[in-house]
C-alpha positions in Angstrom: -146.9 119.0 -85.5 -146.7 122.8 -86.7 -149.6 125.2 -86.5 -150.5 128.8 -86.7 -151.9 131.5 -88.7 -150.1 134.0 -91.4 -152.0 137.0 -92.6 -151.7 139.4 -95.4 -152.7 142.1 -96.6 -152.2 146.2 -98.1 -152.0 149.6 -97.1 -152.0 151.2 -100.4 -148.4 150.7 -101.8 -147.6 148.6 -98.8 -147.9 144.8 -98.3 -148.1 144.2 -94.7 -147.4 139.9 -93.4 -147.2 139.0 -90.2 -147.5 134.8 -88.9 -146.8 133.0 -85.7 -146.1 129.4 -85.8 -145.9 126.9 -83.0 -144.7 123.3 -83.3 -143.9 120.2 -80.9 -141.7 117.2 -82.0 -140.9 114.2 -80.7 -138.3 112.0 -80.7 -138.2 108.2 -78.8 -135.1 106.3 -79.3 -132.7 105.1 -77.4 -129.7 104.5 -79.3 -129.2 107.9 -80.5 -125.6 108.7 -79.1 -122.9 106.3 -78.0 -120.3 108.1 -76.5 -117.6 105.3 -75.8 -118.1 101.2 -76.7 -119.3 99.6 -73.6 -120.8 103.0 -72.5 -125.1 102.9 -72.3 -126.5 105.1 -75.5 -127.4 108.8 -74.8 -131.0 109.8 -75.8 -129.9 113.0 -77.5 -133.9 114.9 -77.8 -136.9 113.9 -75.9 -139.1 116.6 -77.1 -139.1 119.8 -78.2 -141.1 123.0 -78.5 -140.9 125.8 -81.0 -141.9 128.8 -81.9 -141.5 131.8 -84.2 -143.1 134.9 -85.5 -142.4 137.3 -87.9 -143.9 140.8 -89.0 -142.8 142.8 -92.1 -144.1 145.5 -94.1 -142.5 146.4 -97.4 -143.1 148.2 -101.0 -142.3 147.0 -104.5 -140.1 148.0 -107.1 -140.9 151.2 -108.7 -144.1 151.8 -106.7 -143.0 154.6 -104.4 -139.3 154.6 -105.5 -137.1 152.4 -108.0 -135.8 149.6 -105.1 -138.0 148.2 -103.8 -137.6 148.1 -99.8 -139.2 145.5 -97.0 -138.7 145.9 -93.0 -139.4 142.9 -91.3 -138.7 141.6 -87.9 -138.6 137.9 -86.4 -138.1 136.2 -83.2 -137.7 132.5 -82.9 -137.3 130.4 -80.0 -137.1 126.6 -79.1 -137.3 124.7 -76.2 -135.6 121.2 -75.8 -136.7 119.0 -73.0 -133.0 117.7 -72.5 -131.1 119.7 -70.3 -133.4 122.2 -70.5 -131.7 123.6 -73.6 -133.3 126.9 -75.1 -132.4 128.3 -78.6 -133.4 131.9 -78.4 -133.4 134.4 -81.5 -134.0 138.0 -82.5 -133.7 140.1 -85.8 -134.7 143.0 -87.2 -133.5 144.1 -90.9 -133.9 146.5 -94.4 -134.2 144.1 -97.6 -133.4 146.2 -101.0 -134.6 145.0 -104.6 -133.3 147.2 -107.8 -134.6 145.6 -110.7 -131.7 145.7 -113.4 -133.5 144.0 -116.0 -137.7 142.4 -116.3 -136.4 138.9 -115.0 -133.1 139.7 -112.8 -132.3 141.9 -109.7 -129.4 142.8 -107.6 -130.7 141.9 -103.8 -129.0 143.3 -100.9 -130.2 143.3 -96.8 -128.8 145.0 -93.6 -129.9 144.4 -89.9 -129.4 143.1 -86.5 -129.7 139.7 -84.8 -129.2 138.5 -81.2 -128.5 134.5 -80.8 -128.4 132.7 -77.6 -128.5 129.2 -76.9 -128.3 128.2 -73.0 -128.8 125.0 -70.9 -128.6 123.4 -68.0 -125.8 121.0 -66.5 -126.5 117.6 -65.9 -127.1 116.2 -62.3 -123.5 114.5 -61.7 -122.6 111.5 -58.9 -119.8 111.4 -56.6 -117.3 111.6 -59.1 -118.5 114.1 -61.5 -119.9 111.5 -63.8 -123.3 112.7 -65.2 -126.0 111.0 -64.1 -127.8 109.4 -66.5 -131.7 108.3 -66.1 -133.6 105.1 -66.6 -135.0 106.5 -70.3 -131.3 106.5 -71.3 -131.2 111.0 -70.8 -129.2 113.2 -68.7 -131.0 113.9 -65.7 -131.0 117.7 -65.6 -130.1 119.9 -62.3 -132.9 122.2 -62.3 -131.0 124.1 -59.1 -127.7 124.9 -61.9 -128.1 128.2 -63.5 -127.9 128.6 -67.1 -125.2 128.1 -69.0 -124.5 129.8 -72.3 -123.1 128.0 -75.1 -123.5 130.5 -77.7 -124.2 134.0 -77.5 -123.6 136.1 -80.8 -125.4 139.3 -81.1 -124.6 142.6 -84.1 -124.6 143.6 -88.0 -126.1 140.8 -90.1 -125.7 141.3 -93.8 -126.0 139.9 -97.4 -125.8 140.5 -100.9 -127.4 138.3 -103.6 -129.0 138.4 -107.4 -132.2 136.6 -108.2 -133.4 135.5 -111.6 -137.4 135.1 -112.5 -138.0 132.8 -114.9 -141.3 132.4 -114.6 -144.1 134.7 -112.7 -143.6 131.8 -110.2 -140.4 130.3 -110.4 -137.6 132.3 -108.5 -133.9 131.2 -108.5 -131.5 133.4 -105.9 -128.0 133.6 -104.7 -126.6 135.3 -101.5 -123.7 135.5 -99.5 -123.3 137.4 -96.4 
């Protein structure tokens, strides 16, 4: 289940978006992971809660100058029930358009973005096996602190082309 409202509009020359978006999934199965034969199965995701919102302002080609230009900014973040895992993301970032003919253009963007995804270890018995509950998932230890597993932050950046076909129908190509 996803829900939550976008709006748009102008100021002048400027188009002006902004939207928030929540969503909740889950997931009941038991035989997700099997780590080792004779081993019980893992439930890998019990349930999990996301969210994002984004905000970005920007002007066409060849309204104010001949690229067109778009700021935008976006944070995203989910929450996973197992081991209290948390995905947790941040950007901000310049989007170029030069038009080079009526149905292609050379895309470029520049900006920043800060990644972390953390979670907690599992409770473990006597001899540091993880403990694992009667719904088949790791049974958390709420008193551990927070362990990283991935924390990136700096330049982003990408280069592409996109073709218009259409007034609707877009095709585009980046790498960065």
């Amino acid at each position: 289940l996803y829900a939550g409202p976008t709006l748009t509009g102008r100021a002048g020359d400027v188009a002006l978006a902004a939207s928030y978006q929540v969503g909740y999934t889950r997931v009941e199965n038991n035989n997700d992971f099997v780590a080792l034969p004779g081993v019980p199965a893992v439930d890998i995701v019990d349930d999990v809660l996301t969210q994002a919102a984004t905000v970005s302002a920007g002007v066409r080609p060849h309204d104010i100058l001949p690229v067109g230009i778009t700021a935008s900014a976006g944070w995203a973040r989910e929450d996973i029930s197992n081991l209290d895992q948390r995905i947790d993301q941040k950007y901000l970032r310049l989007d170029f358009v030069y038009p080079v003919a009526l149905d292609l253009a050379l895309l470029a963007g520049v900006g920043y973005e800060d990644v972390e995804i953390s979670s907690r270890d599992a409770l473990r018995d006597a001899s540091g096996a993880p403990i694992i509950g009667r719904d088949g998932r790791f049974v958390t230890d709420d008193s551990a602190p927070r362990r990283l597993a991935y924390d990136v932050d700096g330049l982003i950046y990408d280069a592409g082309v996109m073709w218009r076909a259409f007034r609707r129908t877009a095709l585009e190509a980046h790498v960065g």
